[in-house]
Biopython code that builds the backbone (N, CA, C, O; Angstrom):
import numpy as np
from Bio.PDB.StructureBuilder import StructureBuilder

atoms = [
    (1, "UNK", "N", (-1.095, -9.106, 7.126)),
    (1, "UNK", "CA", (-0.228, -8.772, 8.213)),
    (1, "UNK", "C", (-1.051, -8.156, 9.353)),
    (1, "UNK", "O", (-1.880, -7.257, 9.210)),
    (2, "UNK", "N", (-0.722, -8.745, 10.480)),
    (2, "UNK", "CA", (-1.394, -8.247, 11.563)),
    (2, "UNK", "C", (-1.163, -7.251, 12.380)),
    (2, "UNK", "O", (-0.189, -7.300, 13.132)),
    (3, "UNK", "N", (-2.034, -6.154, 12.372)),
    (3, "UNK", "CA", (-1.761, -4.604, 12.858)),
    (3, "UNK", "C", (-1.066, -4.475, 14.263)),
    (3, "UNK", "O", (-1.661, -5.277, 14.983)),
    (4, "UNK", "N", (-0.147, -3.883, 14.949)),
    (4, "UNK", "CA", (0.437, -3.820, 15.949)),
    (4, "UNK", "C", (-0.052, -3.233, 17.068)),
    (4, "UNK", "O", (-0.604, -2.134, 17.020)),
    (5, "UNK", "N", (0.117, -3.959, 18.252)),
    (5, "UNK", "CA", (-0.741, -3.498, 19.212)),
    (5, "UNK", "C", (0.041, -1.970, 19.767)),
    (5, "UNK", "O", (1.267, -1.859, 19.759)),
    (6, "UNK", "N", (-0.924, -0.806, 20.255)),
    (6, "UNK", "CA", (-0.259, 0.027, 21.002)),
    (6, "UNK", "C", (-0.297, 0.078, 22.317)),
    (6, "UNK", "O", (-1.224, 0.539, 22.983)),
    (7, "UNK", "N", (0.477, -0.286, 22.631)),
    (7, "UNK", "CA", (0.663, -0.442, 24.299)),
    (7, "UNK", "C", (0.378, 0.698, 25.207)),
    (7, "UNK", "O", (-0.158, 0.616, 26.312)),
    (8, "UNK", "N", (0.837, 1.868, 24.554)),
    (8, "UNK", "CA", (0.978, 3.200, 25.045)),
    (8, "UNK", "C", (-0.715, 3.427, 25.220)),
    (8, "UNK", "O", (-1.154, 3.724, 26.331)),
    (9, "UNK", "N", (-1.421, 3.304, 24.320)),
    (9, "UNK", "CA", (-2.306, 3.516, 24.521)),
    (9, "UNK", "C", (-3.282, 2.989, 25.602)),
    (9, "UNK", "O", (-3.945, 3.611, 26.432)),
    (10, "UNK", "N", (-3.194, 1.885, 25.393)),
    (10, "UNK", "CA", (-4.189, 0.786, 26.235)),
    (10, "UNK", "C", (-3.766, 1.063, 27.593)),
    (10, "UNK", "O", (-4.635, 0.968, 28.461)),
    (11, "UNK", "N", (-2.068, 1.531, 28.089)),
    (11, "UNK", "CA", (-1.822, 1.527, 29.422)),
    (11, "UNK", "C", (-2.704, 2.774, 29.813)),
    (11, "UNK", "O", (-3.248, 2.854, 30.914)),
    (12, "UNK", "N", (-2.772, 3.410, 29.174)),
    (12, "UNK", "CA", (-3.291, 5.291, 29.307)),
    (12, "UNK", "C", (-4.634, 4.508, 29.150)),
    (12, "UNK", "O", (-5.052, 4.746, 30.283)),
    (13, "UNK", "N", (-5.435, 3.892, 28.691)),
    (13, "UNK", "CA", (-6.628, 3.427, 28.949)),
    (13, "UNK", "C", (-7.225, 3.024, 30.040)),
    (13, "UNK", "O", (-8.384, 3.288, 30.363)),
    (14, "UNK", "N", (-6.403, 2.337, 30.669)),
    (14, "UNK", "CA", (-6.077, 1.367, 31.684)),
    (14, "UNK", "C", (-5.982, 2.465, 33.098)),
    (14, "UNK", "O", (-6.802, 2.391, 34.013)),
    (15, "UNK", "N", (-5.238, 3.117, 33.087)),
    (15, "UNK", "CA", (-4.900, 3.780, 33.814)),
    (15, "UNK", "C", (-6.039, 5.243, 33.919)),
    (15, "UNK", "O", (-5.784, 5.942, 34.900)),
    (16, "UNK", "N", (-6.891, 5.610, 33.286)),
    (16, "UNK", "CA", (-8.211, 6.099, 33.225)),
    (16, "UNK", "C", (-9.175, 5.469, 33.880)),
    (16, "UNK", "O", (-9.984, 5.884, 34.709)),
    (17, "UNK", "N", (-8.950, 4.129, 33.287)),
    (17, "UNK", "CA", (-9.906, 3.786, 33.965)),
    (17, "UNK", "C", (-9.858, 3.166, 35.585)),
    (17, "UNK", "O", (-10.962, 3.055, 36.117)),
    (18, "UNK", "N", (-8.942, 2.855, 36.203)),
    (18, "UNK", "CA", (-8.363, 2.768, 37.494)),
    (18, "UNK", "C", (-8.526, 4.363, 37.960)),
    (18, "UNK", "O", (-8.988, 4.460, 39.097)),
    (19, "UNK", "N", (-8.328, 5.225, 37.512)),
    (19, "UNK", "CA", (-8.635, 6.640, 37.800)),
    (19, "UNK", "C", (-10.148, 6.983, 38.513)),
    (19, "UNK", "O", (-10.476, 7.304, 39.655)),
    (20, "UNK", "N", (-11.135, 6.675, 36.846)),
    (20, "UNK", "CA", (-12.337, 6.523, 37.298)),
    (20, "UNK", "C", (-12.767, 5.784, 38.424)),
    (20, "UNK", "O", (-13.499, 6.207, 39.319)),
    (21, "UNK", "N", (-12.209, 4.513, 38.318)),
    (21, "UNK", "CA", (-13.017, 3.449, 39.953)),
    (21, "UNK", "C", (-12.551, 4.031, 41.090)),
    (21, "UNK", "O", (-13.199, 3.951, 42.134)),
    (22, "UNK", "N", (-11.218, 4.768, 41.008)),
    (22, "UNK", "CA", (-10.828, 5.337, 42.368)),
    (22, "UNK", "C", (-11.584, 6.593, 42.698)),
    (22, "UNK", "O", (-11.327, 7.062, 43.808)),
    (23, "UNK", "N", (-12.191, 7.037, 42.189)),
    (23, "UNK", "CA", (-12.924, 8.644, 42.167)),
    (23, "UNK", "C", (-14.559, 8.294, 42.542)),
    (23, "UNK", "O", (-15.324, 9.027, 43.169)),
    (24, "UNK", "N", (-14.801, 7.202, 42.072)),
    (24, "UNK", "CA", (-16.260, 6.730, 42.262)),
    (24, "UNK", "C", (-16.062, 5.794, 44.020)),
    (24, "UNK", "O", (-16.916, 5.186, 44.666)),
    (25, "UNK", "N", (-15.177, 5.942, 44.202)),
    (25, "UNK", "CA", (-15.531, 4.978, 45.317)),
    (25, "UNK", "C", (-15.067, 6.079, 46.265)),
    (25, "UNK", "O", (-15.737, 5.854, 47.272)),
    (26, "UNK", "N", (-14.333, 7.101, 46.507)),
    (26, "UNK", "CA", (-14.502, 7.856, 46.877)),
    (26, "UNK", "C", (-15.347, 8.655, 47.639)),
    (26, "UNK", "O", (-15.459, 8.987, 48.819)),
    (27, "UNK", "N", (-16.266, 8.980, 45.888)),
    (27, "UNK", "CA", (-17.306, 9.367, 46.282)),
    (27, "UNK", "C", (-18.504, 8.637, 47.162)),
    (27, "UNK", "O", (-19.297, 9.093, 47.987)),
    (28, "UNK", "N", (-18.379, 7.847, 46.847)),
    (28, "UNK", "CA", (-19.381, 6.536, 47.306)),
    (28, "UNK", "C", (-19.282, 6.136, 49.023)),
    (28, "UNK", "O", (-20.199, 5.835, 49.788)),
    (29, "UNK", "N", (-17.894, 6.255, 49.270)),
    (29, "UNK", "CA", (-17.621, 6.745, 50.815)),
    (29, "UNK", "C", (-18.063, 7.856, 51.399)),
    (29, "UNK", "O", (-18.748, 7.902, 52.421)),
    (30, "UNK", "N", (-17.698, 8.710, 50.792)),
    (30, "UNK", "CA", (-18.196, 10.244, 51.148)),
    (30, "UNK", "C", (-19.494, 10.046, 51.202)),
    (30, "UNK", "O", (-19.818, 10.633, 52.235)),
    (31, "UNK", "N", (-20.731, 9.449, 50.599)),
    (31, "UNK", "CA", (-21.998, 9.144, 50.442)),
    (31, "UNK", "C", (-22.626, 8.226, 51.588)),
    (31, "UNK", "O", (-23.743, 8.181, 52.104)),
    (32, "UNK", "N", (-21.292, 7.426, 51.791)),
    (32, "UNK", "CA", (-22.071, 6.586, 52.908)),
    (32, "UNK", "C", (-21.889, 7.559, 54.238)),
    (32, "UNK", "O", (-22.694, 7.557, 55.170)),
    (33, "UNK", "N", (-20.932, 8.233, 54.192)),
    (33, "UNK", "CA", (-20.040, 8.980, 55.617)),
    (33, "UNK", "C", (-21.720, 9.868, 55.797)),
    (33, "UNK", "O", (-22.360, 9.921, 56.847)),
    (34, "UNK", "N", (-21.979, 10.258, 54.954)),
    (34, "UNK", "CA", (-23.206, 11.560, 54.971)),
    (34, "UNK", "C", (-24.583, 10.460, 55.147)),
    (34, "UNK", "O", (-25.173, 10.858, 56.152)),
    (35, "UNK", "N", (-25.215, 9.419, 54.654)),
    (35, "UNK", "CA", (-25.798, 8.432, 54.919)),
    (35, "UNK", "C", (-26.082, 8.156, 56.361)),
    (35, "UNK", "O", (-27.095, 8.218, 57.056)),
    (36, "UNK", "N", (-25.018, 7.878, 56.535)),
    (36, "UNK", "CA", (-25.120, 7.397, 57.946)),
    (36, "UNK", "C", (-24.930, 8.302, 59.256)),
    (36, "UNK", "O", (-25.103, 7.854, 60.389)),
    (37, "UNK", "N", (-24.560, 9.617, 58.981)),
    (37, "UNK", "CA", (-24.454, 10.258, 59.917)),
    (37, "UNK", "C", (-23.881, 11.046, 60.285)),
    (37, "UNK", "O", (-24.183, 12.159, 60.716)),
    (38, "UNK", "N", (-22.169, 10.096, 60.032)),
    (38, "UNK", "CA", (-21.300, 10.023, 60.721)),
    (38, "UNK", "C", (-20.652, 11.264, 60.091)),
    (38, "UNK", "O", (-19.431, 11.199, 60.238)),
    (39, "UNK", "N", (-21.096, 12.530, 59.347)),
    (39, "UNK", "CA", (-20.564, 13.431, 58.774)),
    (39, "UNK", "C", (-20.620, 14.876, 59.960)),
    (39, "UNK", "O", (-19.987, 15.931, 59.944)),
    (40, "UNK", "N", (-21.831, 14.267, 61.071)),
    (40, "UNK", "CA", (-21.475, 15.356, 62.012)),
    (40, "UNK", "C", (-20.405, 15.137, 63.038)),
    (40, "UNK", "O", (-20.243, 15.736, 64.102)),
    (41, "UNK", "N", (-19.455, 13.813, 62.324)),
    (41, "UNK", "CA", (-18.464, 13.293, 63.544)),
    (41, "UNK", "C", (-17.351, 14.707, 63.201)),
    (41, "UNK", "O", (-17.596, 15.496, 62.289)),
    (42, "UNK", "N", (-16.056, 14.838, 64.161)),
    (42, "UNK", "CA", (-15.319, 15.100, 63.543)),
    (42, "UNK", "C", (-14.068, 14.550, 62.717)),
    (42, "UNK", "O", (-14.095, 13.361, 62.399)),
    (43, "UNK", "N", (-13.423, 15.011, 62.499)),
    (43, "UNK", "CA", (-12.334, 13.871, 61.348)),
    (43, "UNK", "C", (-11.595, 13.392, 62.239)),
    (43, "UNK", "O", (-11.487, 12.167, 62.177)),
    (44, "UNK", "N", (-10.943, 13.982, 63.194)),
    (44, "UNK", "CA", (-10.269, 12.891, 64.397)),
    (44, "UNK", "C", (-11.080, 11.881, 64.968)),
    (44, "UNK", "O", (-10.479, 10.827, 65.174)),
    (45, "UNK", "N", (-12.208, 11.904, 65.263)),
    (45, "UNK", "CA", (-13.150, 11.157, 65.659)),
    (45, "UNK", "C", (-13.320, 9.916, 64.623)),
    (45, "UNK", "O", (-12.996, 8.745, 64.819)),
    (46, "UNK", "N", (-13.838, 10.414, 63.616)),
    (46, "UNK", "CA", (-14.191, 9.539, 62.421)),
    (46, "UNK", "C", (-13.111, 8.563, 62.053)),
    (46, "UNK", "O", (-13.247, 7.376, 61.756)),
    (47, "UNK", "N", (-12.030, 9.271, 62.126)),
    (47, "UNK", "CA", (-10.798, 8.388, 61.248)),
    (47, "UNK", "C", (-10.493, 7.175, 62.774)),
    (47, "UNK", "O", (-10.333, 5.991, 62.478)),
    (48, "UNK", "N", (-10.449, 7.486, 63.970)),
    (48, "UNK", "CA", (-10.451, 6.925, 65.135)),
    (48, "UNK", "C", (-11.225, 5.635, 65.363)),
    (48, "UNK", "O", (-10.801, 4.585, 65.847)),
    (49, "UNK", "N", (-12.346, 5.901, 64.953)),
    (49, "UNK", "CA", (-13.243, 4.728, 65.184)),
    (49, "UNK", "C", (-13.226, 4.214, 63.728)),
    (49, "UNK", "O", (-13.755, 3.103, 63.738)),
    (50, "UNK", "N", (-12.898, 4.506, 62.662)),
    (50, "UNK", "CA", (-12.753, 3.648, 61.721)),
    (50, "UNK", "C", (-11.217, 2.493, 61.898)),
    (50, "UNK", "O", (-11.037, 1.327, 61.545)),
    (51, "UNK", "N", (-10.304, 3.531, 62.628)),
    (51, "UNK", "CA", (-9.508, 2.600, 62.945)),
    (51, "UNK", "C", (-9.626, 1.556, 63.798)),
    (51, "UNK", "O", (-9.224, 0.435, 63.490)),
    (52, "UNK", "N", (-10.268, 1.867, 65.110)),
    (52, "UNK", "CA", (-10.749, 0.917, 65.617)),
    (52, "UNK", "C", (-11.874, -0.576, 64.902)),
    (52, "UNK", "O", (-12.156, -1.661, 65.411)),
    (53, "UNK", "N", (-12.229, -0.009, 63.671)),
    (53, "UNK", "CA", (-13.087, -1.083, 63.362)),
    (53, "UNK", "C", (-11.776, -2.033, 62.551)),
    (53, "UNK", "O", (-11.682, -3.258, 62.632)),
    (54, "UNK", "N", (-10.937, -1.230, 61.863)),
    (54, "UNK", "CA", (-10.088, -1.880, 60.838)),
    (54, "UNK", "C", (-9.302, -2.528, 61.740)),
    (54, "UNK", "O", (-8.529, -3.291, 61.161)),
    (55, "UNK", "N", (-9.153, -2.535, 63.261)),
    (55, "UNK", "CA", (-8.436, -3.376, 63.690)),
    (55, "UNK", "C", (-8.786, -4.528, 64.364)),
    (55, "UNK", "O", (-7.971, -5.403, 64.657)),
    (56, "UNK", "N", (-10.004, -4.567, 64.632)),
    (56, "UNK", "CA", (-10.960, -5.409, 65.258)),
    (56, "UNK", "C", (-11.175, -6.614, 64.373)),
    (56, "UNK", "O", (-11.734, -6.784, 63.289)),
    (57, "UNK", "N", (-10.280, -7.689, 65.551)),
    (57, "UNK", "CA", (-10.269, -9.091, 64.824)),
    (57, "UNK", "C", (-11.460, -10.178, 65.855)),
    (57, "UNK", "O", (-11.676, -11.390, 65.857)),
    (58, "UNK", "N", (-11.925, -9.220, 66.510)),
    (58, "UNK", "CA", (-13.245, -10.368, 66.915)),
    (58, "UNK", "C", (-14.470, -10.589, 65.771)),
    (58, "UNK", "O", (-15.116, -9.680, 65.249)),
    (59, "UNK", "N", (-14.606, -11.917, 65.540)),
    (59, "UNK", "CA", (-15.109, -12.134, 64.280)),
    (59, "UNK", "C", (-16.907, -11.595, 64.811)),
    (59, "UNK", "O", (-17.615, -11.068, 63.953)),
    (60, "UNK", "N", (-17.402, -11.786, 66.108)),
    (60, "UNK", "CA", (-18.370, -12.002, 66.485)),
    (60, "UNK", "C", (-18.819, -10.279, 66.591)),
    (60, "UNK", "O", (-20.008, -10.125, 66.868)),
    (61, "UNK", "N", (-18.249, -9.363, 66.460)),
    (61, "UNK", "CA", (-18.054, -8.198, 66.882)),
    (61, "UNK", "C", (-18.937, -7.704, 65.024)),
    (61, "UNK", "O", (-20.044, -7.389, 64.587)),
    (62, "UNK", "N", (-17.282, -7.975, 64.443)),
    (62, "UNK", "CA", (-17.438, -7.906, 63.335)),
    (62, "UNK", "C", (-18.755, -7.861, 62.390)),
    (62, "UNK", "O", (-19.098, -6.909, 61.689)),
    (63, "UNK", "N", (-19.600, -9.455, 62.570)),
    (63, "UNK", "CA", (-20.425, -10.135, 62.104)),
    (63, "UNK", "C", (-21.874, -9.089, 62.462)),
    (63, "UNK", "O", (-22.654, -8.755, 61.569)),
    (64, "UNK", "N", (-22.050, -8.644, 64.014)),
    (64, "UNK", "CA", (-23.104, -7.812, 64.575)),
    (64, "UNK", "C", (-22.458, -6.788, 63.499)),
    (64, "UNK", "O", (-22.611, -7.375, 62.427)),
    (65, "UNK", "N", (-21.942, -5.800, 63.294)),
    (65, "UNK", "CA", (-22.085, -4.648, 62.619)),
    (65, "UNK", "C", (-21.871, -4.805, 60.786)),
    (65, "UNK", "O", (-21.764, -3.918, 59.939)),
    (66, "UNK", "N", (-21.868, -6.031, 60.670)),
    (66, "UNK", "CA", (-22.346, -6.219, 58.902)),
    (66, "UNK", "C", (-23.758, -6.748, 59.082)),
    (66, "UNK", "O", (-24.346, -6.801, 58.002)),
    (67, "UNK", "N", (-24.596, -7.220, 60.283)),
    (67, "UNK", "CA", (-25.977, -7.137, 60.239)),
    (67, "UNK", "C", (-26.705, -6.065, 60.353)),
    (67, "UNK", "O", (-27.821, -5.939, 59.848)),
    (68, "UNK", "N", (-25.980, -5.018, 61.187)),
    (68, "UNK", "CA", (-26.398, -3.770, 61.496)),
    (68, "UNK", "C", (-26.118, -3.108, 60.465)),
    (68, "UNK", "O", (-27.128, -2.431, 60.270)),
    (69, "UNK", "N", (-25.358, -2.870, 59.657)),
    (69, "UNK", "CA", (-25.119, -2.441, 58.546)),
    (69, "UNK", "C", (-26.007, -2.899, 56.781)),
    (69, "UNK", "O", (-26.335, -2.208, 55.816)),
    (70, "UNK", "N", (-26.130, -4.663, 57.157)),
    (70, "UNK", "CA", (-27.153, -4.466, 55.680)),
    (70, "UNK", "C", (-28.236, -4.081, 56.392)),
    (70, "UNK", "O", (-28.757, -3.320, 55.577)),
    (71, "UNK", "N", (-29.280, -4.068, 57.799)),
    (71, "UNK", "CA", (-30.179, -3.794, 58.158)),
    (71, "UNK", "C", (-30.423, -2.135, 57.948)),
    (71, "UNK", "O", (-31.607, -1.817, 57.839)),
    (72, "UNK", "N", (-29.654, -1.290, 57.895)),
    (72, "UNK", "CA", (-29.345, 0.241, 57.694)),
    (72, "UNK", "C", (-29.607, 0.438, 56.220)),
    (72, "UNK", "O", (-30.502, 1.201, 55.856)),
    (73, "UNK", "N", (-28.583, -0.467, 55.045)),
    (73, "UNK", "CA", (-29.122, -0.412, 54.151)),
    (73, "UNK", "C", (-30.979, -0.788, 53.367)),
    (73, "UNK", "O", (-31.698, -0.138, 52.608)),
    (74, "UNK", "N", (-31.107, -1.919, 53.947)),
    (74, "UNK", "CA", (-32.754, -2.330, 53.605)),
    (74, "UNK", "C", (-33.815, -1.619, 54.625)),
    (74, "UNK", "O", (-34.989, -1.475, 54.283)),
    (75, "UNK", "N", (-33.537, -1.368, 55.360)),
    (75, "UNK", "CA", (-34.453, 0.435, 55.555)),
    (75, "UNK", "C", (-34.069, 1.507, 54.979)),
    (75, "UNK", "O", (-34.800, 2.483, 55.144)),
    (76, "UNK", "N", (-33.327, 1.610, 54.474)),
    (76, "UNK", "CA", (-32.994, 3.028, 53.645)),
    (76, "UNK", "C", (-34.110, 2.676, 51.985)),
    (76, "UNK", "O", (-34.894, 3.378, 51.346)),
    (77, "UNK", "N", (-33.654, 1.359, 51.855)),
    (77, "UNK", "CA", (-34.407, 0.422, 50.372)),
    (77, "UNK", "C", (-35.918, 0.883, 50.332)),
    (77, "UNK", "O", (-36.641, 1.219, 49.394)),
    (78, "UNK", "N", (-36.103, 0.791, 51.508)),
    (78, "UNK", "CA", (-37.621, 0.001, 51.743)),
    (78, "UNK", "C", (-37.989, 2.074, 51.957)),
    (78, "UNK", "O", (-38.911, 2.325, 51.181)),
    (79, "UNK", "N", (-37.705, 2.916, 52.439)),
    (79, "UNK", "CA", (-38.366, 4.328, 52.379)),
    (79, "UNK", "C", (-37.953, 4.876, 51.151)),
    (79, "UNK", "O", (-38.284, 6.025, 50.857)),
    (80, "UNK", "N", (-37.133, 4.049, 50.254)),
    (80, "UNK", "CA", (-37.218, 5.283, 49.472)),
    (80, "UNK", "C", (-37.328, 4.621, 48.113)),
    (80, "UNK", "O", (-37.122, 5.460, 47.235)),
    (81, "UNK", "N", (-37.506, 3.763, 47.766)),
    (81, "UNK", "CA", (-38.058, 3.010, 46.550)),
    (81, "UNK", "C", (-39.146, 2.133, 46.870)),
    (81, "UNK", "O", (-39.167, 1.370, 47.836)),
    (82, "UNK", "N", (-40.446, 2.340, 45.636)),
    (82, "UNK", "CA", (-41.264, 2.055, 45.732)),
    (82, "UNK", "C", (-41.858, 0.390, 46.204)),
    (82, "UNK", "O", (-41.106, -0.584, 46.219)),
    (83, "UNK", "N", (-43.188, 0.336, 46.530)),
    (83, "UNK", "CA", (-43.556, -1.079, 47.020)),
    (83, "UNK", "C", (-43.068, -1.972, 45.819)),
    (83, "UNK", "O", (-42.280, -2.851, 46.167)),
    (84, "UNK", "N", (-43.340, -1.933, 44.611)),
    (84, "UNK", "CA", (-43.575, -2.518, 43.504)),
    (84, "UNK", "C", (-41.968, -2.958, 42.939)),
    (84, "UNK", "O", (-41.665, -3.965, 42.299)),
    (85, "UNK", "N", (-41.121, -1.900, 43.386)),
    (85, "UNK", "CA", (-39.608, -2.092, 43.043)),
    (85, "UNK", "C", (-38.902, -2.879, 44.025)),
    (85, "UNK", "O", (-37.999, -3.408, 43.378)),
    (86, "UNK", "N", (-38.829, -3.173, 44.972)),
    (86, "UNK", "CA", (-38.508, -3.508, 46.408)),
    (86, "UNK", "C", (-38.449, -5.160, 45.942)),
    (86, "UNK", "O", (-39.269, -5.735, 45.227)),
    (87, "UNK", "N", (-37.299, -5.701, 46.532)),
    (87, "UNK", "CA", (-36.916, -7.565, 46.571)),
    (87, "UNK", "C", (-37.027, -7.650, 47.873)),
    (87, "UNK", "O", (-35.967, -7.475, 48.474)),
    (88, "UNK", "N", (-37.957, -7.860, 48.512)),
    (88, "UNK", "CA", (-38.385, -8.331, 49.134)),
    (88, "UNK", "C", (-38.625, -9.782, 49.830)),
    (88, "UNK", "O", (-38.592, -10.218, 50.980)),
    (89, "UNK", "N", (-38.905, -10.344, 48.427)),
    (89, "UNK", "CA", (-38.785, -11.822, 49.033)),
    (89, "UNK", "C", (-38.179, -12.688, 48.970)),
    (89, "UNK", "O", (-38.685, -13.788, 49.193)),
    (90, "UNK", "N", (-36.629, -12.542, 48.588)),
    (90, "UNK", "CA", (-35.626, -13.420, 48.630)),
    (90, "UNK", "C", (-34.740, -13.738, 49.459)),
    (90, "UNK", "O", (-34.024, -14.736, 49.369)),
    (91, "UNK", "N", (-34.711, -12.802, 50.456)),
    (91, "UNK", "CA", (-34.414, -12.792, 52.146)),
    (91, "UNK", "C", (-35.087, -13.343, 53.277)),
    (91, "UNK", "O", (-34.691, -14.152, 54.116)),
    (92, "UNK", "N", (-36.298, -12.690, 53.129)),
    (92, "UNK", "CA", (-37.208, -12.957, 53.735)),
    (92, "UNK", "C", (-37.772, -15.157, 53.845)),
    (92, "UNK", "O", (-37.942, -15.892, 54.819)),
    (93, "UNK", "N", (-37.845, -15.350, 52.697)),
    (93, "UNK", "CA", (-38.285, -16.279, 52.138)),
    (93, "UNK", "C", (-37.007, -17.749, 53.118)),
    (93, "UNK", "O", (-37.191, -18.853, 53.631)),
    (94, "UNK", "N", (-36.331, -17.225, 52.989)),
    (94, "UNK", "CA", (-35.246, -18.508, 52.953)),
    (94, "UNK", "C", (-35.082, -18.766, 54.724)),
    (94, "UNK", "O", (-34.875, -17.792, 55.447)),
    (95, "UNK", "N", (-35.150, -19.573, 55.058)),
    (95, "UNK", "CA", (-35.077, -20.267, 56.471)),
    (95, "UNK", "C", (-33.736, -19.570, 57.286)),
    (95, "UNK", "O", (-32.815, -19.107, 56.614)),
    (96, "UNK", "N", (-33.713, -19.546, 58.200)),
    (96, "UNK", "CA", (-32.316, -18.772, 59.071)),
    (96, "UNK", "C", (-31.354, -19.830, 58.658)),
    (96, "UNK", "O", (-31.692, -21.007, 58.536)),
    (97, "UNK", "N", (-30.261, -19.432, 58.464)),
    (97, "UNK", "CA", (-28.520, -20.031, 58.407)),
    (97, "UNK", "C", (-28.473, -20.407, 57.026)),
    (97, "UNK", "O", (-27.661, -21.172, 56.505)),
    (98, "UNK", "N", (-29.567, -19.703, 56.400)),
    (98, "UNK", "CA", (-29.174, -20.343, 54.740)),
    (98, "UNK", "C", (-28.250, -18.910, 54.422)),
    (98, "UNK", "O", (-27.487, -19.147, 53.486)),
    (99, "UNK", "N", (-28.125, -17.726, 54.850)),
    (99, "UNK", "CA", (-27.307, -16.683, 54.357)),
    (99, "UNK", "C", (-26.218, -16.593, 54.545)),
    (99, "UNK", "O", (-25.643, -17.149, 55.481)),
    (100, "UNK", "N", (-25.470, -15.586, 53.367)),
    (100, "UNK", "CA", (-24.134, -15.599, 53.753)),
    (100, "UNK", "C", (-23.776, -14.958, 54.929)),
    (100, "UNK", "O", (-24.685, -14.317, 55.456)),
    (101, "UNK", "N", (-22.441, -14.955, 55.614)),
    (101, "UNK", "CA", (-22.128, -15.094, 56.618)),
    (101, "UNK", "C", (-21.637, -13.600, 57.160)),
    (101, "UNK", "O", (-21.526, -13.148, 58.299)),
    (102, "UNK", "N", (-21.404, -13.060, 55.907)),
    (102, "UNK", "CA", (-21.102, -11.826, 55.723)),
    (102, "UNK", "C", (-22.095, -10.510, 56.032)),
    (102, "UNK", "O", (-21.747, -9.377, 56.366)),
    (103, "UNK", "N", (-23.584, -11.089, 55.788)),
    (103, "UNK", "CA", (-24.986, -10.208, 56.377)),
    (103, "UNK", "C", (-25.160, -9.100, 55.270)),
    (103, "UNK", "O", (-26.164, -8.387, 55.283)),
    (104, "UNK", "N", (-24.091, -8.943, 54.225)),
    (104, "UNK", "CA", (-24.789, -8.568, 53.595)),
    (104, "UNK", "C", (-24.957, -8.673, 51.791)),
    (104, "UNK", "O", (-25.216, -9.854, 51.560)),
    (105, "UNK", "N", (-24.916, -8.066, 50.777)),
    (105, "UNK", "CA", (-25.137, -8.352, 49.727)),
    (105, "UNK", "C", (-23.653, -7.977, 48.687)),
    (105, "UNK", "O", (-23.513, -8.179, 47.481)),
    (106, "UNK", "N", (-22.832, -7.467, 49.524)),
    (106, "UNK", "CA", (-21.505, -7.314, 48.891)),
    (106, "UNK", "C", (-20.632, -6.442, 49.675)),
    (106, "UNK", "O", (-21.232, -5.938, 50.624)),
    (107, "UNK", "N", (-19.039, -6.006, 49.547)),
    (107, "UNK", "CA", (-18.594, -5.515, 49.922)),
    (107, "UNK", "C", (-18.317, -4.264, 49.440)),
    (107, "UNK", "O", (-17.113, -4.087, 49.623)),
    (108, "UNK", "N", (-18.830, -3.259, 48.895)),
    (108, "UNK", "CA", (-18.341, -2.138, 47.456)),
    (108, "UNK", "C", (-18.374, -1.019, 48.266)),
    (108, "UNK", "O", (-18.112, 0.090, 47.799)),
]
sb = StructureBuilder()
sb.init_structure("model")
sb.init_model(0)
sb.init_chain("A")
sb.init_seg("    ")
for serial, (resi, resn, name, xyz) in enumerate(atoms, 1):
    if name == "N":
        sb.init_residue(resn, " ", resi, " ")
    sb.init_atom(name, np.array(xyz, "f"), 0.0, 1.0, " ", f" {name:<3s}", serial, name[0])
structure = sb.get_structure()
């Protein structure tokens, strides 16, 4: 006979763990906010121009600040992890218009 699943449980599992990803990304904002700068903005300021980006449907607009943005990240790469650790040549390597369109390596 086959043991019965507990539902109760797995939802409370489930729901931990949606807990956790929401707390890590959080933080992970808060990390970029201090990263980049933008932590000497103030919060009216900050939340302002984030709105302005979240509303901004020019794709061409858009596209410049996810280049400017992985470019922010791969100088941050490149000072603070070593020569030997560094991917380097898988960007570099590939001819212009072979990348994604997006500029950078994910959205997280």
């Amino acid at each position: 006979m086959r043991k019965p699943r507990n539902f109760d449980a797995e939802l409370k599992a489930l729901e931990d763990k949606a807990r956790d990803l929401k707390s890590r990304k959080v933080q992970q904002l808060g990390e970029l906010v201090i990263a980049t700068g933008a932590d000497s903005l103030g919060t009216d300021e900050l939340a302002g121009a984030l709105m302005v980006l979240v509303e901004t449907k020019d794709a061409a607009k858009r596209e410049a600040w996810a280049k400017r943005g992985a470019a922010f990240f791969q100088g941050r790469a490149r000072r603070t992890a070593p020569a030997i650790e560094r991917n380097t040549g898988g960007a570099q390597t590939q001819p212009r218009g072979t990348q994604p369109a997006s500029g950078g390596a994910g959205a997280t």
